[in-house]
Backbone as ProteinMPNN parsed JSONL, in Angstrom:
{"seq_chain_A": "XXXXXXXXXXXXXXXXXXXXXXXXXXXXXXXXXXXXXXXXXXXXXXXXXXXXXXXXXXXXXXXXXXXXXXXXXXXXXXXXXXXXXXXXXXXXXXXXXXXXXXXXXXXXXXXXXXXXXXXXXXXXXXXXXXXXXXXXXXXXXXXXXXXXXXXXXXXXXXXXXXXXX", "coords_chain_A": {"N_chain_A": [[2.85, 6.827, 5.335], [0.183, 5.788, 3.479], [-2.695, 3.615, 4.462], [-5.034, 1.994, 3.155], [-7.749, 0.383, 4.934], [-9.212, -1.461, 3.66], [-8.687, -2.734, 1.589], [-6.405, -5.721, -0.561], [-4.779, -5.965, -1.792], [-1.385, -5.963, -1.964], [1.35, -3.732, -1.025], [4.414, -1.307, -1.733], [7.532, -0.114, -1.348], [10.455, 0.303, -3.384], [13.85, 1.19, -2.874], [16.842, 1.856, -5.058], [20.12, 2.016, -5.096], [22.802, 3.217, -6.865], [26.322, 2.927, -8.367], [27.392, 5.004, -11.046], [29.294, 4.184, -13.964], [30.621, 6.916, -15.3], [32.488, 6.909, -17.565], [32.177, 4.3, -18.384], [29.49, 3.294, -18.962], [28.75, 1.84, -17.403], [26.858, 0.442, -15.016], [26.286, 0.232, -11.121], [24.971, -1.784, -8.639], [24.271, -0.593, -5.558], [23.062, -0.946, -3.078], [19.683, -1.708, -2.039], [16.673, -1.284, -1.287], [13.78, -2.388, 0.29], [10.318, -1.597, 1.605], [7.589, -3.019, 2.079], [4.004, -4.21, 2.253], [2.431, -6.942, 3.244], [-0.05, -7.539, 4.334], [-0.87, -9.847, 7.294], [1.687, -11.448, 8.009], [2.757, -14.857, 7.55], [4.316, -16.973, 7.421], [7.912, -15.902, 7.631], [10.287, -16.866, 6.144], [9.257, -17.658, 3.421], [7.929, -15.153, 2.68], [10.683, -13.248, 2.449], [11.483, -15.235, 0.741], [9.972, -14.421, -1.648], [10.464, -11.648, -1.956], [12.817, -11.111, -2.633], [13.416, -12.93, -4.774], [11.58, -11.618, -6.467], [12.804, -9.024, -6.37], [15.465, -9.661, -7.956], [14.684, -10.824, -10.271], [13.565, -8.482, -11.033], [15.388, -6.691, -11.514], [16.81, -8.099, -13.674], [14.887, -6.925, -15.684], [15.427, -4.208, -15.239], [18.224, -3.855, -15.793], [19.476, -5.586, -17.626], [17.716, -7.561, -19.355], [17.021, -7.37, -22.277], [15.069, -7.205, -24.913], [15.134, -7.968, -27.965], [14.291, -7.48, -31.372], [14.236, -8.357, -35.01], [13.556, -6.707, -38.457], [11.53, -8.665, -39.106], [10.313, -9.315, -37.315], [11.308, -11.575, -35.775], [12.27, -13.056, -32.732], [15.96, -12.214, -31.951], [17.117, -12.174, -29.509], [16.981, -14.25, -27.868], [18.344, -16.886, -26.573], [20.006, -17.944, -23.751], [22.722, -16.735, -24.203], [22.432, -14.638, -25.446], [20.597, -12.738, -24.056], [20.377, -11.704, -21.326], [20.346, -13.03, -17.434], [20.218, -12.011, -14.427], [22.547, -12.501, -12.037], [23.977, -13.723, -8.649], [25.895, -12.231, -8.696], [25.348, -9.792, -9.547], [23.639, -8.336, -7.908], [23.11, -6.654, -5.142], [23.237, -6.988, -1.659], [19.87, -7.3, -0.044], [17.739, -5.099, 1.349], [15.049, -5.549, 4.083], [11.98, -4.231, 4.907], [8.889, -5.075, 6.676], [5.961, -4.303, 7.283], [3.141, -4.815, 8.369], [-0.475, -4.495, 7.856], [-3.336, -5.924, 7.958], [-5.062, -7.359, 6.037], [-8.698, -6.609, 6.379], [-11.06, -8.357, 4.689], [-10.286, -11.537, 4.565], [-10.133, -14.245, 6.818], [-7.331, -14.573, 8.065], [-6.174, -12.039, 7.681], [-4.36, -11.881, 5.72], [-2.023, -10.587, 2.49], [-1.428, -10.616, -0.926], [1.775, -11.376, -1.815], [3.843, -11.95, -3.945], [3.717, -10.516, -6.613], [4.459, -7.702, -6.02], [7.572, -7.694, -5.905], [9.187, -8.156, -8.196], [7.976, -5.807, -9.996], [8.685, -3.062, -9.338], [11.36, -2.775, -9.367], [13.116, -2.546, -11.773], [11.957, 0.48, -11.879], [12.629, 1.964, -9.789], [15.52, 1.536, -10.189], [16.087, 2.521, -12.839], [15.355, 5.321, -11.594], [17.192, 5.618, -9.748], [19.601, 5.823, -11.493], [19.332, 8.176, -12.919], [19.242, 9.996, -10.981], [21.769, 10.217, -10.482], [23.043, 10.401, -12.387], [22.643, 13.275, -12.649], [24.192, 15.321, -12.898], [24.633, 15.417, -15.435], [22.761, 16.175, -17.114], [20.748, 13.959, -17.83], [17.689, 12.819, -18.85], [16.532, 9.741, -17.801], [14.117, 7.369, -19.937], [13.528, 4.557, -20.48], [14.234, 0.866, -20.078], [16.029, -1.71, -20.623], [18.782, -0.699, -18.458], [21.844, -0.937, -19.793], [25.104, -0.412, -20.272], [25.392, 0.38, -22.844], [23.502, 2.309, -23.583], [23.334, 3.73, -21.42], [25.8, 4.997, -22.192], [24.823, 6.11, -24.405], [23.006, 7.992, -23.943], [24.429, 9.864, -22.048], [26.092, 10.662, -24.426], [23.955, 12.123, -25.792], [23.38, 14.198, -24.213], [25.996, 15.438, -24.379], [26.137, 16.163, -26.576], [23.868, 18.235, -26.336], [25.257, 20.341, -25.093], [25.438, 20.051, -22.355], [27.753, 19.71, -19.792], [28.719, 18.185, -16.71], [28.519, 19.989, -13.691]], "CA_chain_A": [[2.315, 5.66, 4.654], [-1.254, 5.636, 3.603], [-3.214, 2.468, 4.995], [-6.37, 1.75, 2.974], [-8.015, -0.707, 5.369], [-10.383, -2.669, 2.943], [-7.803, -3.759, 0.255], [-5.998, -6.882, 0.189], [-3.567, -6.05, -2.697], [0.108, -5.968, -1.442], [2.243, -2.054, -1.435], [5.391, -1.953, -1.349], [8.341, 0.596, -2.101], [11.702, -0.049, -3.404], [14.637, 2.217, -3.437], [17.707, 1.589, -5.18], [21.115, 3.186, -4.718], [23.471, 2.922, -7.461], [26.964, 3.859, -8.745], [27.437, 4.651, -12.583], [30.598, 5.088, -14.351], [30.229, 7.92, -17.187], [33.219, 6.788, -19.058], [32.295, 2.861, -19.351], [28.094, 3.28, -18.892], [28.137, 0.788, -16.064], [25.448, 0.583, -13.75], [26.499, -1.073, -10.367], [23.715, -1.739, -7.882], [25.47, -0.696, -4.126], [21.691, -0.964, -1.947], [18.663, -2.027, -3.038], [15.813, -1.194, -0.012], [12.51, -2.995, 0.069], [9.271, -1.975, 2.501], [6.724, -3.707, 2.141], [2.904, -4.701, 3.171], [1.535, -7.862, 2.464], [-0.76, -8.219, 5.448], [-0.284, -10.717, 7.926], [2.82, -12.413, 7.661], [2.598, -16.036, 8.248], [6.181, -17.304, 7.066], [8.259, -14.81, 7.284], [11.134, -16.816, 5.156], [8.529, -17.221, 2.732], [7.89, -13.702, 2.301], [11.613, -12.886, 2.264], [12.165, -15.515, -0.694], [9.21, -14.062, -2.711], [10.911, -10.248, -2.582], [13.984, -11.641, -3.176], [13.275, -13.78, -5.572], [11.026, -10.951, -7.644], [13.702, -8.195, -7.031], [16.167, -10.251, -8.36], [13.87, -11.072, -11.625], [13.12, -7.023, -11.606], [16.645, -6.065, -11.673], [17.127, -8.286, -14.713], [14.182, -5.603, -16.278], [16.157, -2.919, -15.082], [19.511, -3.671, -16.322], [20.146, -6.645, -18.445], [16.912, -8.473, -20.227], [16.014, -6.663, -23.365], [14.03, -8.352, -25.953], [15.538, -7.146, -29.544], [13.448, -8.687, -32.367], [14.234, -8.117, -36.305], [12.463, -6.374, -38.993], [10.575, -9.752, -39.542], [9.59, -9.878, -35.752], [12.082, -12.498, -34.942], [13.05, -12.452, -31.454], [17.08, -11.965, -31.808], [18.144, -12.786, -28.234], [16.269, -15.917, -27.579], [18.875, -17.906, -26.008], [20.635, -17.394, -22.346], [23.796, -16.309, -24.851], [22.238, -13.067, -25.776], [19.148, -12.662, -23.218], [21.317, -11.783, -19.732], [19.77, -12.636, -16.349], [20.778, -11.235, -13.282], [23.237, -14.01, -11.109], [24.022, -12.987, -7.197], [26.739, -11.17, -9.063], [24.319, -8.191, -9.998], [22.482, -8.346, -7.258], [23.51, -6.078, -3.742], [22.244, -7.662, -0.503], [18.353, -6.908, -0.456], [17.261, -4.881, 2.765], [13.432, -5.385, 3.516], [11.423, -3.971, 6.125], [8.212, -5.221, 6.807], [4.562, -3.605, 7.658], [1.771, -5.917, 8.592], [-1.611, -4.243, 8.095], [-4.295, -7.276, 7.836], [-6.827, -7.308, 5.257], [-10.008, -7.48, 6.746], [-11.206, -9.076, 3.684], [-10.097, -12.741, 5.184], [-9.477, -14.439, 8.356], [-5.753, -14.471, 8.28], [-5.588, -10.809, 7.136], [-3.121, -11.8, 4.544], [-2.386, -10.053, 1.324], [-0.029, -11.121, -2.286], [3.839, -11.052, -1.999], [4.489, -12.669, -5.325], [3.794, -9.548, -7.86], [5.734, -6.624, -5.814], [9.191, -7.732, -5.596], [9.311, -7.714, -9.322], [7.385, -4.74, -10.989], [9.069, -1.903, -8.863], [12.665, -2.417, -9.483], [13.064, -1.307, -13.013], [11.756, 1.835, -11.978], [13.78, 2.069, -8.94], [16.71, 1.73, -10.705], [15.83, 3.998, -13.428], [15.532, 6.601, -10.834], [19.086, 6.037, -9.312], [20.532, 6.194, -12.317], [18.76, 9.295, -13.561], [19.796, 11.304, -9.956], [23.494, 9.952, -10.507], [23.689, 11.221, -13.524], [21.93, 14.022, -12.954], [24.746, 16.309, -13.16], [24.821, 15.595, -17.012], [21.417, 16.523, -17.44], [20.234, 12.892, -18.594], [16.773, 11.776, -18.348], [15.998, 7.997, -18.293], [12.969, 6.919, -20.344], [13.527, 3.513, -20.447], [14.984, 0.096, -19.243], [16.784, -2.099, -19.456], [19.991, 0.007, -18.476], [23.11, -1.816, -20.484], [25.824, 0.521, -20.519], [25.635, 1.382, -24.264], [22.196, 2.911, -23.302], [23.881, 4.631, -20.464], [26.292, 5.837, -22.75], [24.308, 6.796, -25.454], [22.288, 9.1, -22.844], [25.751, 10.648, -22.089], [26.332, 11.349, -25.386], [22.89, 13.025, -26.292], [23.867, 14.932, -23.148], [27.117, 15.831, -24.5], [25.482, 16.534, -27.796], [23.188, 19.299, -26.15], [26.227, 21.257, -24.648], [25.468, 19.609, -21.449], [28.452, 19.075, -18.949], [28.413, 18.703, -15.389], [29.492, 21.517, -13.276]], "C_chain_A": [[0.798, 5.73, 4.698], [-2.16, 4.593, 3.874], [-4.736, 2.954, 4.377], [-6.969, 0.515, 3.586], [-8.788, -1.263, 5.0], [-9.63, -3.324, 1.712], [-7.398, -4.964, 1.025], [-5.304, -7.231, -0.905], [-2.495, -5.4, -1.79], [0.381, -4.474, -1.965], [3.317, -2.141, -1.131], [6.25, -0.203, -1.967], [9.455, 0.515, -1.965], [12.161, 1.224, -3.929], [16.232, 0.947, -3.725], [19.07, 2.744, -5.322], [22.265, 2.13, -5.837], [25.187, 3.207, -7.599], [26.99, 3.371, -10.362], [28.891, 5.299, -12.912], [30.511, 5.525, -15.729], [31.44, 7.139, -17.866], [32.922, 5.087, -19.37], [30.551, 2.788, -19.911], [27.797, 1.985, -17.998], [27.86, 0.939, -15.019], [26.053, -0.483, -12.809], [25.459, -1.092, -9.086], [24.938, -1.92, -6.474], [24.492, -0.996, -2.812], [20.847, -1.083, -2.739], [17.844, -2.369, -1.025], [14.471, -1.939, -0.239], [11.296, -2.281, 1.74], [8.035, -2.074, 1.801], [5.469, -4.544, 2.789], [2.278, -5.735, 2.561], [0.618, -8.447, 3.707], [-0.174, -8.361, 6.903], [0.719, -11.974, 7.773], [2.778, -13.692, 8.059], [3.983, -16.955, 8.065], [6.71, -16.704, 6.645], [9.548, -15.2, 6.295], [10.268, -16.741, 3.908], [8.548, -16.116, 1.828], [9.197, -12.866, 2.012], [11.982, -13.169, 0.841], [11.397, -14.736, -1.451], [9.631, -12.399, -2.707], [12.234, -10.23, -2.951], [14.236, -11.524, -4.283], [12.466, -12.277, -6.905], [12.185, -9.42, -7.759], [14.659, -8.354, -7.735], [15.837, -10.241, -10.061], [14.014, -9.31, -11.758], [14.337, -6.67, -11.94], [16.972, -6.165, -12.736], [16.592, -7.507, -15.823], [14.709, -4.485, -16.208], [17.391, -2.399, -15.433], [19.936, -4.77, -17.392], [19.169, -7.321, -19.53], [16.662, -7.568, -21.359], [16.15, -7.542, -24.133], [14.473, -7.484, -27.512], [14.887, -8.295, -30.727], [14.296, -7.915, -33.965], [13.424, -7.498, -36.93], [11.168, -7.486, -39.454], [9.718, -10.429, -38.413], [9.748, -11.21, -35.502], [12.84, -12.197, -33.711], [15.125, -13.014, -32.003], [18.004, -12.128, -31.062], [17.3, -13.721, -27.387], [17.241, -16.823, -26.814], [19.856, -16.643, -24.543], [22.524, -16.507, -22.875], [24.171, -14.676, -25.197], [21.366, -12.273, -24.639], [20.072, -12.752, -21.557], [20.127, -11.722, -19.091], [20.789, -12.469, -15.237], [21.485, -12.732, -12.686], [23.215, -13.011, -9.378], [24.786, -12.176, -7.724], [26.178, -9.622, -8.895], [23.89, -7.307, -8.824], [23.316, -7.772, -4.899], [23.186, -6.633, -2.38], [20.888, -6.62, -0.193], [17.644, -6.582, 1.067], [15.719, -4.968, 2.785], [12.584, -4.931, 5.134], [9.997, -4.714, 5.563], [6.48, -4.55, 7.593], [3.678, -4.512, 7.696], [0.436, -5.091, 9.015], [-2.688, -4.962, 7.633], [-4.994, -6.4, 7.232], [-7.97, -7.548, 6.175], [-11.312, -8.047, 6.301], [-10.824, -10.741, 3.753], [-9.952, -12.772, 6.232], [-8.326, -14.474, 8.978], [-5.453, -13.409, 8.167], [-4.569, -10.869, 6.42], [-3.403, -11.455, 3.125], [-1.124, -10.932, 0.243], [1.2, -10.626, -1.407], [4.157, -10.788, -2.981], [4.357, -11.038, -6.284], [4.543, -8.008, -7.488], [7.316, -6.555, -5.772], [9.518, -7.563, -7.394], [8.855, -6.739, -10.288], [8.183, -3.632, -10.013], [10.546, -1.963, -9.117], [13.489, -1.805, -10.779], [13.456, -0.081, -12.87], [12.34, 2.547, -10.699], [14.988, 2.304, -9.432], [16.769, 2.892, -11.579], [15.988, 5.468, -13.032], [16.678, 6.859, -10.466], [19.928, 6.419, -10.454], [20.566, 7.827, -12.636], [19.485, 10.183, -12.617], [21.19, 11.019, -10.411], [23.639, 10.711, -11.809], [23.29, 12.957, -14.391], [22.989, 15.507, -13.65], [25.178, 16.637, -15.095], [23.557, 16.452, -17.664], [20.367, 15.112, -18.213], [18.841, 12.482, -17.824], [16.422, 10.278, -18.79], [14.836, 7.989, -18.812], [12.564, 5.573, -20.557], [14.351, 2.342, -20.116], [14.976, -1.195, -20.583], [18.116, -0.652, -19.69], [21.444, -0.72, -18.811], [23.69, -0.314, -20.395], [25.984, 0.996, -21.894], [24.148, 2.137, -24.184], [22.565, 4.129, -22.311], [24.298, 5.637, -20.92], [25.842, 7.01, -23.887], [23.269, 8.353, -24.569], [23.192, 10.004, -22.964], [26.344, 11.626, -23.236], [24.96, 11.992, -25.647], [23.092, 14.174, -25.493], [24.477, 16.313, -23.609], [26.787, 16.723, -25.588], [24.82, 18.241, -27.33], [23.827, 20.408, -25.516], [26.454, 20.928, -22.888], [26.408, 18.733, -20.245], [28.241, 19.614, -17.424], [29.223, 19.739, -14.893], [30.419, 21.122, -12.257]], "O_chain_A": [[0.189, 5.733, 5.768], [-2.875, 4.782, 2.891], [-5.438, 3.868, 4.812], [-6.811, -0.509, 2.922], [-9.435, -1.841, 5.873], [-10.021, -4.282, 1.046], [-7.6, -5.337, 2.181], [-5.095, -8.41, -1.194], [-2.721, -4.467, -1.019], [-0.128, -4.007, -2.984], [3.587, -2.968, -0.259], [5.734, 0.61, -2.735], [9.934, 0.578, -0.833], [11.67, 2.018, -4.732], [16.596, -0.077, -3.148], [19.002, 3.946, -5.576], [22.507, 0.925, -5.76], [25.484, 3.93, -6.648], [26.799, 2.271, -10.88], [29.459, 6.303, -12.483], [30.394, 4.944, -16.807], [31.119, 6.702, -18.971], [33.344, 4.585, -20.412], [30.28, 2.339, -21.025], [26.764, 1.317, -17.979], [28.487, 1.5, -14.12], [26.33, -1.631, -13.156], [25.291, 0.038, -8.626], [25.869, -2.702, -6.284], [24.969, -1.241, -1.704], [20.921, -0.75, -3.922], [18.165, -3.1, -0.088], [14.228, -1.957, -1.446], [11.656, -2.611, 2.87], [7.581, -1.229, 1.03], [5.677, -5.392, 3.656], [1.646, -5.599, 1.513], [0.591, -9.644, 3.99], [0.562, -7.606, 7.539], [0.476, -13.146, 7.485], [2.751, -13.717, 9.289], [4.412, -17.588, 9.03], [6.573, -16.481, 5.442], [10.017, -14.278, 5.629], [10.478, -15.738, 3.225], [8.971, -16.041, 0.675], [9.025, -11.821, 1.386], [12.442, -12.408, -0.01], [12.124, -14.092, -2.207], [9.03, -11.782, -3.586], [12.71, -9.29, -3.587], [14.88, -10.667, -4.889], [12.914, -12.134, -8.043], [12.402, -8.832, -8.818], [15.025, -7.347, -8.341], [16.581, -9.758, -10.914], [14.663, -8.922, -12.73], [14.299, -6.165, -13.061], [17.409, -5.183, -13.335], [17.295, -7.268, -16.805], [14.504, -3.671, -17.11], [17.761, -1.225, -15.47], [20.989, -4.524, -17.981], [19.699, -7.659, -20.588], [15.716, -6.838, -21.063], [16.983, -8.445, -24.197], [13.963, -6.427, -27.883], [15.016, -9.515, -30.83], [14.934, -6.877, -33.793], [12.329, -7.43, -36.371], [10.118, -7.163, -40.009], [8.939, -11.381, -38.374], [8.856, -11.976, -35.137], [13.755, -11.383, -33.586], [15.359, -14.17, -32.355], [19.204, -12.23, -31.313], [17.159, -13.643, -26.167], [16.602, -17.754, -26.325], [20.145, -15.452, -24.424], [23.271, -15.908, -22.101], [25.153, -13.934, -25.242], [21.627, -11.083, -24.465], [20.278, -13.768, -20.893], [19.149, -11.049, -19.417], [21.979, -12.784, -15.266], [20.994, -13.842, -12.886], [22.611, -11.972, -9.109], [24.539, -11.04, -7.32], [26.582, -8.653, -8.253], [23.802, -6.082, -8.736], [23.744, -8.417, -3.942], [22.007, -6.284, -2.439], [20.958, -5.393, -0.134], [17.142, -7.435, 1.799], [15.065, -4.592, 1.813], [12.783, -5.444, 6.235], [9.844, -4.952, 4.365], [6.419, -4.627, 8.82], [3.536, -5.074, 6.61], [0.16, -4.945, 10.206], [-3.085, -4.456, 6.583], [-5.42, -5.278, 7.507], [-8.142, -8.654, 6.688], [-12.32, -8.231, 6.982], [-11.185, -11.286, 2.709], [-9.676, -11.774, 6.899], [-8.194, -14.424, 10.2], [-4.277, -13.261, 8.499], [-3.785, -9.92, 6.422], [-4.438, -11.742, 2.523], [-0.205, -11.657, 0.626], [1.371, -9.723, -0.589], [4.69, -9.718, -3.276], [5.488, -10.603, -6.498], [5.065, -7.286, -8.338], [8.048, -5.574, -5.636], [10.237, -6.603, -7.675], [9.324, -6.807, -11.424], [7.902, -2.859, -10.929], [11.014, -0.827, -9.035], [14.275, -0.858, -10.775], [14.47, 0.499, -13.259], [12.472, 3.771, -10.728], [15.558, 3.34, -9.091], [17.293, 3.971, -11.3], [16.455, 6.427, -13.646], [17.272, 7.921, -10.654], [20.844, 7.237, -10.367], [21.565, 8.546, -12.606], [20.25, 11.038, -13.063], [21.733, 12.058, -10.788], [24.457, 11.609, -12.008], [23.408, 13.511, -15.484], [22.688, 16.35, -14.495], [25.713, 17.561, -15.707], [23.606, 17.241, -18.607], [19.436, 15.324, -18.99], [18.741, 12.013, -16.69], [16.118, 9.852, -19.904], [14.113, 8.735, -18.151], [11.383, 5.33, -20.803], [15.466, 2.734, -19.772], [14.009, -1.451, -21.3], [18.292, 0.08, -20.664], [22.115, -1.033, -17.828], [23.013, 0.714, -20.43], [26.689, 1.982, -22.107], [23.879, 2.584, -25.299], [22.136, 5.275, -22.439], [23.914, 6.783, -20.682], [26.23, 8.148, -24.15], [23.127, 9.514, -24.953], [23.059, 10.921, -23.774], [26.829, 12.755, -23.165], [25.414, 13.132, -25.745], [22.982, 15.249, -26.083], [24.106, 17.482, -23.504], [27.103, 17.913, -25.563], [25.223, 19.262, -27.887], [23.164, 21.428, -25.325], [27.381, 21.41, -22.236], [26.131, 17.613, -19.815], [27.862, 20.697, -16.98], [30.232, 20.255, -15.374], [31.204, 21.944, -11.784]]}, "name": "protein", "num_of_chains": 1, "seq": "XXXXXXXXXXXXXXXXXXXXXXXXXXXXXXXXXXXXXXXXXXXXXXXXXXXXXXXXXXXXXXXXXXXXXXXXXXXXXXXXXXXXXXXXXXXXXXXXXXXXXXXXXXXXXXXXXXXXXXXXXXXXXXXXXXXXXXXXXXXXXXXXXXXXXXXXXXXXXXXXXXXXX"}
């Protein structure tokens, strides 16, 4: 872990551990790791809800929210009907370690929570998927992961002569 001791922006790294099933393209989240430095911890539920709470939101980036607009740049899935968010359903129990290296940029040495629990899981996921399915030869380039995205991977795969061994 590299410790720059004059910041007093939050680091953090999430792994996620998936399983995918090639014949439906469903992504199921089985671990989902969190460590994380935001300083000096001063409420540590606090700090639990806010990586929670943003891996939870990230996940929905990583597997379920996409934004589909029209050729007239009408958003298309505007309502909670079309526009999936993540429920506890989705969502694996959320391991988190903690690192406390104080800013010494304040007197509390405390750094953000709020903006890491949600920008890293995406690309966490992305990655699990990508090794899981590595034996196809599929690379991920983008999120969210819906299983017709999955599948369609599969098939470009399949397309290129590409089966696992």
């Amino acid at each position: 872990y590299h410790h720059q001791p004059t910041v007093t922006y939050t680091s953090a790294t999430h792994v996620a551990v998936v399983d995918v099933d090639p014949g439906t393209g469903a992504v199921k989240l089985l671990r989902y790791l969190v460590a994380h430095d935001c300083g000096t911890i001063i409420n540590p539920v606090i700090v639990e809800g806010q990586i929670h709470g943003g891996v939870a939101q990230g996940v929905g980036g990583g597997l379920l929210e996409e934004m589909v607009y029209d050729e007239q740049a009408q958003l298309l899935t505007g309502t909670l009907m079309d526009y999936l968010v993540p429920t506890a359903m989705e969502l694996p129990p959320i391991e988190t370690v903690h690192l406390e290296y104080p800013s010494p940029r304040n007197p509390l040495g405390m750094k953000g929570i709020g903006e890491g629990g949600a920008i890293s899981p995406p690309a966490a996921i992305a990655n699990a998927v990508e090794d899981a399915l590595a034996p196809f030869g599929v690379r991920v380039t983008r999120t969210p992961l819906g299983p017709s995205v999955v599948l369609g991977l599969l098939e470009q795969a399949a397309a290129r002569g590409v089966t696992p061994a």
